[in-house]
C-alpha positions as a Markdown table, in Angstrom:
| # | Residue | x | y | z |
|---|---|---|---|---|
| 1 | Unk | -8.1 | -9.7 | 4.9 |
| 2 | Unk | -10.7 | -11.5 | 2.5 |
| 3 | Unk | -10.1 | -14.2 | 0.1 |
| 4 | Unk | -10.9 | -12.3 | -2.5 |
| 5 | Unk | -7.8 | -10.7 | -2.1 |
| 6 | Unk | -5.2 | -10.4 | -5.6 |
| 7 | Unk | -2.3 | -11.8 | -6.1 |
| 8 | Unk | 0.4 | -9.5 | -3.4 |
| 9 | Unk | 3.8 | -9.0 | -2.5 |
| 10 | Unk | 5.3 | -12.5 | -2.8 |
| 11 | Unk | 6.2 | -13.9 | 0.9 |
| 12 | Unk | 10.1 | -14.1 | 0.4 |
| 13 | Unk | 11.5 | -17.8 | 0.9 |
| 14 | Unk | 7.9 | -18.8 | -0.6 |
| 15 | Unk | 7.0 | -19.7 | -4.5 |
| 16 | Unk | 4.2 | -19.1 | -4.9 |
| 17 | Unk | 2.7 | -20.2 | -8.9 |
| 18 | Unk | 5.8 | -19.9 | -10.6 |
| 19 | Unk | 7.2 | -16.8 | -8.6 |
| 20 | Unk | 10.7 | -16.6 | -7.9 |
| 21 | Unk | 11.8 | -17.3 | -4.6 |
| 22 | Unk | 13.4 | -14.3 | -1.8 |
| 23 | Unk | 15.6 | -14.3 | 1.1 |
| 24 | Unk | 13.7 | -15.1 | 4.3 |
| 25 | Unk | 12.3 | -12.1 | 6.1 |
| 26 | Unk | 13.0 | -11.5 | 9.9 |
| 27 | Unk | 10.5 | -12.1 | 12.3 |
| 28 | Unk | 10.8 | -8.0 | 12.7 |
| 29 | Unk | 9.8 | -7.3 | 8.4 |
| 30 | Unk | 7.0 | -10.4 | 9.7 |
| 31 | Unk | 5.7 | -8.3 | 12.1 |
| 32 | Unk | 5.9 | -4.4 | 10.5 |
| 33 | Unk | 3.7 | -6.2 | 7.4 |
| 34 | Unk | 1.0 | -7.8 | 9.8 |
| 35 | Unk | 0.6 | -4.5 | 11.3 |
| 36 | Unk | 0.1 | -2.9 | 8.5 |
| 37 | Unk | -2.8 | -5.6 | 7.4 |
| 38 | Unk | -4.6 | -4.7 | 11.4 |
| 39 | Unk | -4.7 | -1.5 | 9.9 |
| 40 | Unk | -6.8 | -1.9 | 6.8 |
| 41 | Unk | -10.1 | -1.8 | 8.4 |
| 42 | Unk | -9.5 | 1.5 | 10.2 |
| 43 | Unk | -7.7 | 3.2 | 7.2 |
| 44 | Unk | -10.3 | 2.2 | 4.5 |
| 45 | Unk | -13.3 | 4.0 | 7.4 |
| 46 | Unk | -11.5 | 7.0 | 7.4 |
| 47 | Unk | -10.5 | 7.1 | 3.7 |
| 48 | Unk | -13.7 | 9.6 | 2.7 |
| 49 | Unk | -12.6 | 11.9 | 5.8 |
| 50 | Unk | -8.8 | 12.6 | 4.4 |
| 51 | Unk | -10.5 | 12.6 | 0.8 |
| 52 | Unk | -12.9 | 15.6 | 2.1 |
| 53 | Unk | -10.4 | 17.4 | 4.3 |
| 54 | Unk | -7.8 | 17.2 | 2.1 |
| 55 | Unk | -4.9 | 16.1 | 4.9 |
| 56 | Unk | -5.2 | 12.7 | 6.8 |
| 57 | Unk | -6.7 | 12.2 | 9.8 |
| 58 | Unk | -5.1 | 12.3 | 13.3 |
| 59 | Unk | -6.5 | 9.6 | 13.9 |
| 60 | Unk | -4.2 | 7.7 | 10.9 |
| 61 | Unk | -1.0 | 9.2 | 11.7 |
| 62 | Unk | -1.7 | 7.9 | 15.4 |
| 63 | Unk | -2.8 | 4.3 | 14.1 |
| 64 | Unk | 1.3 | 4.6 | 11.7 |
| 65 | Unk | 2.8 | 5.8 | 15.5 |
| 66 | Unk | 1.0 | 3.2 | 17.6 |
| 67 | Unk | 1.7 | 0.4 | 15.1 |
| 68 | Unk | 5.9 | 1.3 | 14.7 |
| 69 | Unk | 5.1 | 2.4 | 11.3 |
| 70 | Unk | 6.5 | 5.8 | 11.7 |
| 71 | Unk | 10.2 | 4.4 | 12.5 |
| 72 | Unk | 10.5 | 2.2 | 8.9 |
| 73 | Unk | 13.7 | 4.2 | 8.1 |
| 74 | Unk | 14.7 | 5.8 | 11.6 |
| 75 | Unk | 18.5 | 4.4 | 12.0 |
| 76 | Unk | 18.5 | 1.3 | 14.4 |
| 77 | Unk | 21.0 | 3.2 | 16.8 |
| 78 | Unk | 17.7 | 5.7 | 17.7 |
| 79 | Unk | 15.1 | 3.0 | 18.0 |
| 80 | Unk | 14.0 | 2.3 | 14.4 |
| 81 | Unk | 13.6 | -0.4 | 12.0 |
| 82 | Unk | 16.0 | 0.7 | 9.3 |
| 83 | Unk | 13.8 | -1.8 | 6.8 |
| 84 | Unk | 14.4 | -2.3 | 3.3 |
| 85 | Unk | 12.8 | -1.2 | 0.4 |
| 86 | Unk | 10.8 | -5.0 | 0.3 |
| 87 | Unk | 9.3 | -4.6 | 3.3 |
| 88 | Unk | 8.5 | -1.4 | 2.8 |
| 89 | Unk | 6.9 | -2.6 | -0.6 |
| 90 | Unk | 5.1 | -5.0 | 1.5 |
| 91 | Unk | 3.6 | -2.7 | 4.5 |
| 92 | Unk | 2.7 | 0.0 | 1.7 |
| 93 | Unk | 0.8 | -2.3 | 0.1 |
| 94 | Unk | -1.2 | -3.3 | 2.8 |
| 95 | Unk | -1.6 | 0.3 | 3.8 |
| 96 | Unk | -2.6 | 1.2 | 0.3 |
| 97 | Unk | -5.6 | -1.1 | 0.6 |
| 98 | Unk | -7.2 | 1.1 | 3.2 |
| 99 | Unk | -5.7 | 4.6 | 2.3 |
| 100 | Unk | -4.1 | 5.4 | -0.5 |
| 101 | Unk | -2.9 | 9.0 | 0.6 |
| 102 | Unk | -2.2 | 7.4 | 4.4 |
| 103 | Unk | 0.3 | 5.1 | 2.1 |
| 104 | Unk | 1.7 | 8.2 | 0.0 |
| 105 | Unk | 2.1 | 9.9 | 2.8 |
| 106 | Unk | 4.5 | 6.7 | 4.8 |
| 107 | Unk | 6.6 | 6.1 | 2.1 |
| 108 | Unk | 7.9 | 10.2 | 1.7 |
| 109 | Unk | 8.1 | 10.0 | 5.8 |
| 110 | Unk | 10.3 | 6.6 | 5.1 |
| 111 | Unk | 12.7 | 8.8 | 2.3 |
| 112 | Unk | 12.6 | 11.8 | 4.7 |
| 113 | Unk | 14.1 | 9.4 | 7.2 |
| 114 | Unk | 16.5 | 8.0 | 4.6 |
| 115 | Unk | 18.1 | 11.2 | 3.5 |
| 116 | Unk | 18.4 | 13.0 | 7.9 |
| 117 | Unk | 19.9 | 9.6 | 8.2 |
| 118 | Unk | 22.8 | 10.8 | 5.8 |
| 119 | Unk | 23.6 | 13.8 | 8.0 |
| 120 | Unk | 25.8 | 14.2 | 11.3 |
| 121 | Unk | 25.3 | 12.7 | 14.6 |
| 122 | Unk | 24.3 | 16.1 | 16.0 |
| 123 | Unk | 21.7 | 16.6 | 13.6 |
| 124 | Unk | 20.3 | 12.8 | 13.8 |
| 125 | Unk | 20.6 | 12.9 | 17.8 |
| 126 | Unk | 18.7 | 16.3 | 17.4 |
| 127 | Unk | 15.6 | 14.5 | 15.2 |
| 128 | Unk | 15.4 | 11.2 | 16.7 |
| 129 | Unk | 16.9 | 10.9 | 19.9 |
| 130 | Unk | 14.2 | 12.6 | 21.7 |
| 131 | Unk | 11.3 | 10.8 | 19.5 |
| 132 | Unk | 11.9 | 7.5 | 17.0 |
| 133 | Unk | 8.4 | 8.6 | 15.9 |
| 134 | Unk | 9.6 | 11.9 | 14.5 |
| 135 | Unk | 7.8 | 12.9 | 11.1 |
| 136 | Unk | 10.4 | 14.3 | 8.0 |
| 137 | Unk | 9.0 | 15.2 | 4.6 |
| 138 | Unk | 10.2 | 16.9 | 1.3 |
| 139 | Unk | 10.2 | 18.3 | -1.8 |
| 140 | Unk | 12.6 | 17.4 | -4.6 |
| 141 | Unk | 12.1 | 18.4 | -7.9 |
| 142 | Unk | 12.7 | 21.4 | -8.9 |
| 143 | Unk | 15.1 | 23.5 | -6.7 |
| 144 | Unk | 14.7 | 27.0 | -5.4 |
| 145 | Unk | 17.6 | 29.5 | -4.7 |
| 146 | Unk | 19.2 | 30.2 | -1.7 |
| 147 | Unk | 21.9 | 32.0 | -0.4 |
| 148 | Unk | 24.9 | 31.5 | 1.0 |
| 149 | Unk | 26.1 | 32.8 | 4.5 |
| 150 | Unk | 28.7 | 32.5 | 7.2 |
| 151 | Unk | 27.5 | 28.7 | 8.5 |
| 152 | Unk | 24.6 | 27.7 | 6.4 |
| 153 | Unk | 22.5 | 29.1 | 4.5 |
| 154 | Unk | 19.5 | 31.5 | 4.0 |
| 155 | Unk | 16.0 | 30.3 | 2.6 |
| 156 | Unk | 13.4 | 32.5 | 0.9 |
| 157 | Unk | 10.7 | 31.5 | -1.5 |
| 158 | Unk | 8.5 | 28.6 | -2.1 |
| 159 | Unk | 8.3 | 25.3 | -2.2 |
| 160 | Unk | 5.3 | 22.6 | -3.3 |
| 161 | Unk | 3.4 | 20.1 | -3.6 |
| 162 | Unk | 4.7 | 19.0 | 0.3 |
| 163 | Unk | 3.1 | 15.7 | 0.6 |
| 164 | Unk | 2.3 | 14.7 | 4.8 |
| 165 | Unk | 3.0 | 18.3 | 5.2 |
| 166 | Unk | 0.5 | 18.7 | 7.9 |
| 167 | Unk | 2.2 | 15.7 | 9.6 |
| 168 | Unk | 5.5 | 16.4 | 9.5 |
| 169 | Unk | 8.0 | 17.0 | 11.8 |
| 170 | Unk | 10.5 | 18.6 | 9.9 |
| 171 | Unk | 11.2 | 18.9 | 5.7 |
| 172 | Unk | 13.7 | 18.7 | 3.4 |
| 173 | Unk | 13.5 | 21.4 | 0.8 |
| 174 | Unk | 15.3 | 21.2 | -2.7 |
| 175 | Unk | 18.3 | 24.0 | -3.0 |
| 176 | Unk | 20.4 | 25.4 | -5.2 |
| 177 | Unk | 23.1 | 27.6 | -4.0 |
| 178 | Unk | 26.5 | 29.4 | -5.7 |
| 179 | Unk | 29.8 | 28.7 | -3.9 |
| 180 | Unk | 33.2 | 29.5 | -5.2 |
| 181 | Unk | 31.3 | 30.6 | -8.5 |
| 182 | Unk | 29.4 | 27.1 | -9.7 |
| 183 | Unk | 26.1 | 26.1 | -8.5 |
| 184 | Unk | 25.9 | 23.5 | -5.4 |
| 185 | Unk | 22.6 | 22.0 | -5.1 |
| 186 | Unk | 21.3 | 19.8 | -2.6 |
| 187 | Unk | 18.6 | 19.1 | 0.5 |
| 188 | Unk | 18.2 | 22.3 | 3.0 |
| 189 | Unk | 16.8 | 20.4 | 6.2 |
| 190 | Unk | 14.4 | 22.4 | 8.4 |
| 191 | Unk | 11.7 | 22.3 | 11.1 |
| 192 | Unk | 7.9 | 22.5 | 9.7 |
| 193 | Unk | 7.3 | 25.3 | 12.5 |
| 194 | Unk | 9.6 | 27.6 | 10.7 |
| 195 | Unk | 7.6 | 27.7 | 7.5 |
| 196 | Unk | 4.5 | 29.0 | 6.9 |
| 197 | Unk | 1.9 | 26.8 | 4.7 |
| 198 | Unk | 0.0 | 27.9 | 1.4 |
| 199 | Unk | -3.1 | 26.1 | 0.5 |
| 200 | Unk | -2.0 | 25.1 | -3.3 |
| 201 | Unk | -3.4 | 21.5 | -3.1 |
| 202 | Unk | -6.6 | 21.2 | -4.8 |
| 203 | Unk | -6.7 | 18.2 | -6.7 |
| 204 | Unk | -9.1 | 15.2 | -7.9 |
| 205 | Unk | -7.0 | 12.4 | -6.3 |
| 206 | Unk | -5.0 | 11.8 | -4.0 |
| 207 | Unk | -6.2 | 14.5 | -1.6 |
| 208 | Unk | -5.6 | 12.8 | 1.2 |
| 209 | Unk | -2.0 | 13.8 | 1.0 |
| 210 | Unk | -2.4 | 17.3 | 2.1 |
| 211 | Unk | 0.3 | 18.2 | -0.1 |
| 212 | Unk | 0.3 | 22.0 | 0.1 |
| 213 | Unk | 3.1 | 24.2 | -0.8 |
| 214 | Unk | 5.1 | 26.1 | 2.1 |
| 215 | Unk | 6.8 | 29.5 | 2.3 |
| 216 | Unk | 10.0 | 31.0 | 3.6 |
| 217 | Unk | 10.8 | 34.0 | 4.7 |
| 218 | Unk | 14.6 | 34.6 | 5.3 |
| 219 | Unk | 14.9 | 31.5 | 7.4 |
| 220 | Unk | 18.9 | 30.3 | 8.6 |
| 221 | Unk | 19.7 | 26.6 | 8.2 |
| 222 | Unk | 22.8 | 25.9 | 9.4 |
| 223 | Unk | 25.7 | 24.5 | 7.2 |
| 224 | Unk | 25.0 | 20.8 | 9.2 |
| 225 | Unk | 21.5 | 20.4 | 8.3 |
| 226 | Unk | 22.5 | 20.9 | 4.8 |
| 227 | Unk | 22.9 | 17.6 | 2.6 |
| 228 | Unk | 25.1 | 18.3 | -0.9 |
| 229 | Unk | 23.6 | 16.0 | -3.4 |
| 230 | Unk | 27.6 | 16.5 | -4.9 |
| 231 | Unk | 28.9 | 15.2 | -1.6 |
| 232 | Unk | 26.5 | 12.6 | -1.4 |
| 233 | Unk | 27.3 | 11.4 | -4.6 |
| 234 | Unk | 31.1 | 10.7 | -3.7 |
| 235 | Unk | 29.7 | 8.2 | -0.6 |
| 236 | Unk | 31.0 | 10.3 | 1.9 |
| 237 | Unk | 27.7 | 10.3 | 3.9 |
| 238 | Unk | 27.5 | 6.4 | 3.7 |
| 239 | Unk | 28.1 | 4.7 | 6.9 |
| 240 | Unk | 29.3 | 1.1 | 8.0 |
| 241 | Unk | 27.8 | -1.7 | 9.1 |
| 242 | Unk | 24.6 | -3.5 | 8.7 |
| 243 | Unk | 22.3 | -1.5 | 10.7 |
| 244 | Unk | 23.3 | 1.5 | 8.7 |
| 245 | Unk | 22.3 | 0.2 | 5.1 |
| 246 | Unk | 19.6 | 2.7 | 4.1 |
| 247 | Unk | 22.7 | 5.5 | 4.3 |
| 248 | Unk | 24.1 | 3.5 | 1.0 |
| 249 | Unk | 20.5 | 3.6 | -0.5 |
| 250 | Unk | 20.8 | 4.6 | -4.1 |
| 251 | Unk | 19.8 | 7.8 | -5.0 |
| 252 | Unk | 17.5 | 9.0 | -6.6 |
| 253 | Unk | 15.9 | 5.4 | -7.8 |
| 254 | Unk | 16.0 | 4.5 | -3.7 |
| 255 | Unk | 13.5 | 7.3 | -3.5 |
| 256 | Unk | 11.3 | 6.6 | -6.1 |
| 257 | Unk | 10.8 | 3.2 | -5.6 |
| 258 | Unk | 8.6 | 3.9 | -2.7 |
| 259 | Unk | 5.9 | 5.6 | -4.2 |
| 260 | Unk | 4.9 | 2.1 | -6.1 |
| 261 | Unk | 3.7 | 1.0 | -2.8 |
| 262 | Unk | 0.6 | 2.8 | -2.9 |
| 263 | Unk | -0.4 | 2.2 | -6.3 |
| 264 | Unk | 0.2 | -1.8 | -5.0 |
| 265 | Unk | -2.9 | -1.2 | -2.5 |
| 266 | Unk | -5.0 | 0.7 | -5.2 |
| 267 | Unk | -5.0 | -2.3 | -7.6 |
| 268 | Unk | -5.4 | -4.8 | -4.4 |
| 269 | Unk | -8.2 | -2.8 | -2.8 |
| 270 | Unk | -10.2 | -1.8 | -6.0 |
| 271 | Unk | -9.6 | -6.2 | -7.3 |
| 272 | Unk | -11.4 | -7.2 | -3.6 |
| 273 | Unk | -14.1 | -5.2 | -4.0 |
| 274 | Unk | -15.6 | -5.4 | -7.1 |
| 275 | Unk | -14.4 | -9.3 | -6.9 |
| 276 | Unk | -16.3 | -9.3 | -4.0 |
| 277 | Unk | -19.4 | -7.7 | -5.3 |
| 278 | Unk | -19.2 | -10.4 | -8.5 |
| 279 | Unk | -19.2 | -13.0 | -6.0 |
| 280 | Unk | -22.0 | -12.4 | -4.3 |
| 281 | Unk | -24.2 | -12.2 | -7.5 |
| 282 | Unk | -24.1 | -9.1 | -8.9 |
| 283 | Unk | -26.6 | -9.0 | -12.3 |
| 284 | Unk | -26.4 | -8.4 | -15.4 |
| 285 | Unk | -28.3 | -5.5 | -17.1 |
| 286 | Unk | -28.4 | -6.0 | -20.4 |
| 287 | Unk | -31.4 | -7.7 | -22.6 |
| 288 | Unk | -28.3 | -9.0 | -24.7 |
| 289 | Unk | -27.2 | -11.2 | -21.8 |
| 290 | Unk | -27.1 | -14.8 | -21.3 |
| 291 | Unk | -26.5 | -15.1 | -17.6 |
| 292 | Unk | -28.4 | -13.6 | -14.7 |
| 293 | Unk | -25.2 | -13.0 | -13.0 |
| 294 | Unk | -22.3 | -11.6 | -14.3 |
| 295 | Unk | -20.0 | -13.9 | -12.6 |
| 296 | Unk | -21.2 | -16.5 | -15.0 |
| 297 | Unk | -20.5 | -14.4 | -18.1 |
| 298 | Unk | -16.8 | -15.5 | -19.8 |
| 299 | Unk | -15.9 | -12.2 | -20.9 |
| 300 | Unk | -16.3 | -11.0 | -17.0 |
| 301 | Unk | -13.9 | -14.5 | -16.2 |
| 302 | Unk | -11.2 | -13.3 | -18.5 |
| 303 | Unk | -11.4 | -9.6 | -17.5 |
| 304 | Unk | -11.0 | -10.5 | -13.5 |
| 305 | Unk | -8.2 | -12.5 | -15.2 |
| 306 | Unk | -6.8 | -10.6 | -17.2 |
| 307 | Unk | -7.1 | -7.6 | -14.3 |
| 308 | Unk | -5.3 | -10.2 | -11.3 |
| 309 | Unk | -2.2 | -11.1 | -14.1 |
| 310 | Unk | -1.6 | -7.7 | -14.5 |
| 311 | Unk | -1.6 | -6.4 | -10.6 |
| 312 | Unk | 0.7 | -10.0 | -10.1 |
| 313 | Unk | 3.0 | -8.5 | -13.0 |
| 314 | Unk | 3.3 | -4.9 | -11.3 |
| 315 | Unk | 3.9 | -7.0 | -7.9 |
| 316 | Unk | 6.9 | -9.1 | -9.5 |
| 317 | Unk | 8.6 | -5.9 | -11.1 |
| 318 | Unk | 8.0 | -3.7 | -8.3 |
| 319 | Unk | 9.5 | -6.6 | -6.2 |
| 320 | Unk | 12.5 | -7.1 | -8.9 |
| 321 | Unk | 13.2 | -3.1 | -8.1 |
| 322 | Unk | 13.1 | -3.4 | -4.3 |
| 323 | Unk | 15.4 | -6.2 | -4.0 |
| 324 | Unk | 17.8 | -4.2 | -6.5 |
| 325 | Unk | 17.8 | -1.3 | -4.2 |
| 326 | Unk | 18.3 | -3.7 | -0.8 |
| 327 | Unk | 21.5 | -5.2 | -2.4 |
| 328 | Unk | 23.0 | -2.2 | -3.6 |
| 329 | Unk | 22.2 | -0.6 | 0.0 |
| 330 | Unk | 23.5 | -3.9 | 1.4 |
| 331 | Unk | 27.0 | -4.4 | -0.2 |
| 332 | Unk | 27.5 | -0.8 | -1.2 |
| 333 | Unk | 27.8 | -1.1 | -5.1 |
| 334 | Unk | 26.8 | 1.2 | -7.4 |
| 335 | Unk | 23.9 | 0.5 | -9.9 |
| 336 | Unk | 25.2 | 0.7 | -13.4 |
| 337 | Unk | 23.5 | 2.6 | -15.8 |
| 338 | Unk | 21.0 | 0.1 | -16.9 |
| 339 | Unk | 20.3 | -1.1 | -14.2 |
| 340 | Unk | 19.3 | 2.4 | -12.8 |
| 341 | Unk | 16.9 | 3.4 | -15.9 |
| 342 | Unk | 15.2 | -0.1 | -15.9 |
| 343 | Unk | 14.5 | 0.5 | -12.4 |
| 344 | Unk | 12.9 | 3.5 | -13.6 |
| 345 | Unk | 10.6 | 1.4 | -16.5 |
| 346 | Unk | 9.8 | -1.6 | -13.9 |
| 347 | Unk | 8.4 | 1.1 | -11.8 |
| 348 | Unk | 6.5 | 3.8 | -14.3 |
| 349 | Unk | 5.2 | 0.2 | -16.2 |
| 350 | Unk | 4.2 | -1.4 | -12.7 |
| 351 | Unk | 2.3 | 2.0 | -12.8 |
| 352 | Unk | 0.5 | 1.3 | -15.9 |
| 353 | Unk | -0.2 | -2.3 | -15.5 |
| 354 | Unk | -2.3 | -1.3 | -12.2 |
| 355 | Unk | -4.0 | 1.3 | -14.2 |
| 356 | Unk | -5.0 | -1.5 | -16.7 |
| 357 | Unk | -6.2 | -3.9 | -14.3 |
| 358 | Unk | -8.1 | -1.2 | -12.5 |
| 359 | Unk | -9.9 | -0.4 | -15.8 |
| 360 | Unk | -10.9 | -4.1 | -16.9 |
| 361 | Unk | -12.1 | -4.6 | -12.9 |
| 362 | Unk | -14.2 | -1.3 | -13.5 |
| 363 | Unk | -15.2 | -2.7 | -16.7 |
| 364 | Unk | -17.4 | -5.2 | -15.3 |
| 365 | Unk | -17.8 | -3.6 | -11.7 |
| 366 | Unk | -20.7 | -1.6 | -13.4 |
| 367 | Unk | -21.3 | 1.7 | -13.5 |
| 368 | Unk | -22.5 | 2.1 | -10.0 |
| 369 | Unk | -18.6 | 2.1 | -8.8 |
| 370 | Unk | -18.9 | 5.7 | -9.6 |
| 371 | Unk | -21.6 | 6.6 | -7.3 |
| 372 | Unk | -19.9 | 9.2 | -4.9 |
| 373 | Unk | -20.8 | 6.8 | -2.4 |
| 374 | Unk | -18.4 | 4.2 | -3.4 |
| 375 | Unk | -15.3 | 3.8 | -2.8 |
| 376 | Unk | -14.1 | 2.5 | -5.9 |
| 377 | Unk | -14.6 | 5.8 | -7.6 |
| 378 | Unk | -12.1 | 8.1 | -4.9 |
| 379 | Unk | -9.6 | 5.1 | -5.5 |
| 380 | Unk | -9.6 | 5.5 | -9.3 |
| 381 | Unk | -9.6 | 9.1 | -8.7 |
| 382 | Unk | -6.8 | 8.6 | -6.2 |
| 383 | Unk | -4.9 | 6.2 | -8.9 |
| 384 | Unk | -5.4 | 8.6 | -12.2 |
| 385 | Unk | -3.5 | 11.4 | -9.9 |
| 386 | Unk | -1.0 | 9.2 | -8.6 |
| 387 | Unk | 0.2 | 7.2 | -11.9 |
| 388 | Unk | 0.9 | 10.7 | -13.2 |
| 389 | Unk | 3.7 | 11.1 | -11.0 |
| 390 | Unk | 7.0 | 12.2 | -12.8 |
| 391 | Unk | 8.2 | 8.6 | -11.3 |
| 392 | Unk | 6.1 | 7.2 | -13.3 |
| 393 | Unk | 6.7 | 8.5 | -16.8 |
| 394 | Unk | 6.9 | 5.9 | -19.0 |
| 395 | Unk | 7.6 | 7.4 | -22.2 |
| 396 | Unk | 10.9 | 9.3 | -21.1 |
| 397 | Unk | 11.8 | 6.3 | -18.9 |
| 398 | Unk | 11.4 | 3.8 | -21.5 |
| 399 | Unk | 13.8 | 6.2 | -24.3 |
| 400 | Unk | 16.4 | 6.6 | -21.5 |
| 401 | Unk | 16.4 | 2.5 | -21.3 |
| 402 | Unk | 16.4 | 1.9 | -25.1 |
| 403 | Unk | 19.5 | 3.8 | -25.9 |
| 404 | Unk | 21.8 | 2.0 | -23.2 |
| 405 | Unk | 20.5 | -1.2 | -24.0 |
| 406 | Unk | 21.3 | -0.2 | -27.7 |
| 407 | Unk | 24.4 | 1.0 | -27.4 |
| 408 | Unk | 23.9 | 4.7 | -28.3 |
| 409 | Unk | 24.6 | 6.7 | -25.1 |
């Protein structure tokens, strides 16, 4: 890690320039964050590959396994870390700064492993006692018909965009069903190898992600491997005890909290470079200049400013949003209604604020940051793709929030 890094998640315990201060993290969070950071180097060399394959690297998903990066929400009871939502934050972050699709990809296989943890002891034995490393994946959005037979049900159609599909393990595929004449709709969990895979993912960020659609063709899922977002709802899949907090993760703000994480590393990774290229001298073309350098110039000053307040700002309300989903996972409460849509606007304006900072840091990186041989340019590709997620959607977030905080819903 350079010192020309920007401001990052804030060490918890630690105030850092007026920051607030966190609960201490265990030497475990300590140690899932560093690996992250040993990580960087490798990620950010391989970043062009997963951008020209379109699907990451072996070679990355090995570095996740080897490091214990695979096992962030794998229950405690199989050999995972069960960690919360800030040190996930945290370790997304770092792996953002190398790979933003190699970070994408993490934080669905960290809410795969939240939502198989809310199933049975069969079906959890069946995933992870065999393998903590087991890969899960999804799609949630918009849910496709099944039907209904004796002990489970009976998937055809399709399903995309399957982000770390060509990873994964096994998926969770969005359902909707009819029983006793209403609709039941919820998360049909399957194996990968029962699916077959459409090439649908051709995109100008984010490519890394591999995130093709998949098919099936009259595929059985028995009833167990079938989580009712109805059910799930009442708390009847939540568990006891510490080690068992992610089961009383908040949904759906528990899952989209985690896709911030790689937008974290994009700001942080796109700040050290061109910071980086600034310090070491980088000159100013323009007859209307007054300095060789553009370091020396005060409009550069105030945009790297300007560009490290506002990835600080998406830190602090990305971090305000984690450590409201760790205590509602901790103590079991509920979110109330505003609290659930601001989480929504800390996250879709965290978004923005990157995108922001991004732009004043391209500003005056020059306009040889979109040479195809830089990799500023597959970032801001990668971060344009990415801020567009429906997670991030500012203007519906930000109406929802308005009319509870003004009384009219």
């Amino acid at each position: 890690m350079t010192d020309t890094k920007a401001p990052s998640m804030p060490d918890p315990g630690v105030e850092v320039a007026g920051r607030p201060s966190y609960g201490g993290p265990t030497s475990g969070e300590q140690a899932l964050v560093a690996a992250a950071a040993d990580l960087v180097p490798l990620l950010r060399d391989n970043a062009d590959r997963a951008d020209r394959d379109r699907k990451l690297p072996e070679e990355n998903i090995a570095a996740l396994r080897d490091a214990g990066l695979l096992r962030l929400s794998v229950p405690a009871a199989y050999g995972g870390h069960a960690a919360g939502m800030r040190t996930l934050l945290a370790v997304l972050e770092e792996v953002g700064r190398g790979c933003a699709s190699t970070a994408w990809v993490l934080s669905i296989f960290y809410s795969g492993g939240v939502f198989a943890g809310l199933l049975g002891d069969p079906v959890r034995q069946r995933i992870w006692a065999g393998n903590p490393d087991t890969t899960l994946c999804g799609v949630i959005g918009v849910p496709v018909p099944v039907r209904t037979v004796e002990g489970g049900l009976v998937l055809d159609g399709q399903w995309g965009w399957a982000s770390g599909l060509h990873h994964a393990d096994w998926i969770g595929l969005d359902v909707v069903t009819e029983r006793d004449g209403a609709p039941e709709r919820g998360v049909a969990l399957l194996p990968t190898a029962e699916l077959t895979t459409r090439d649908t993912w051709h995109m100008a960020g984010m490519r890394g992600t591999g995130s093709d659609s998949v098919v099936a063709e009259e595929v059985f899922v028995p009833e167990e491997r079938f989580l009712s977002f109805a059910r799930s709802a009442t708390g009847a899949c939540r568990r006891g005890g510490e080690d068992e907090a992610l089961t009383r993760t908040p949904f759906p703000e528990g899952l989209m909290v985690p896709f911030i994480g790689s937008l974290l590393g994009m700001g942080t990774a796109v700040y050290e470079q061109i910071v980086e290229k600034l310090r070491a001298g980088r000159p100013v073309v323009s007859a209307a200049s007054l300095h060789a350098r553009a370091v020396d110039a005060p409009g550069v000053q105030a945009n790297v400013a300007d560009a490290a307040t506002l990835i600080d700002s998406a830190v602090l309300q990305a971090g305000r949003a984690a450590d409201d989903i760790d205590r509602a996972a901790a103590t079991g409460a509920a979110l109330t209604p505003v609290v659930q849509a601001r989480l929504r606007v800390d996250i879709s304006y965290a978004a923005r604020q990157i995108r922001q900072a991004v732009d004043l840091l391209l500003d005056v990186g020059g306009a040889s940051r979109f040479d195809l041989s830089s990799p500023v340019q597959r970032i801001w590709r990668d971060l344009g793709t990415a801020s567009r997620h429906p997670a991030f959607t500012a203007e519906i977030n930000r109406e929802r929030y308005s009319r509870l905080l003004l009384g009219l819903d």
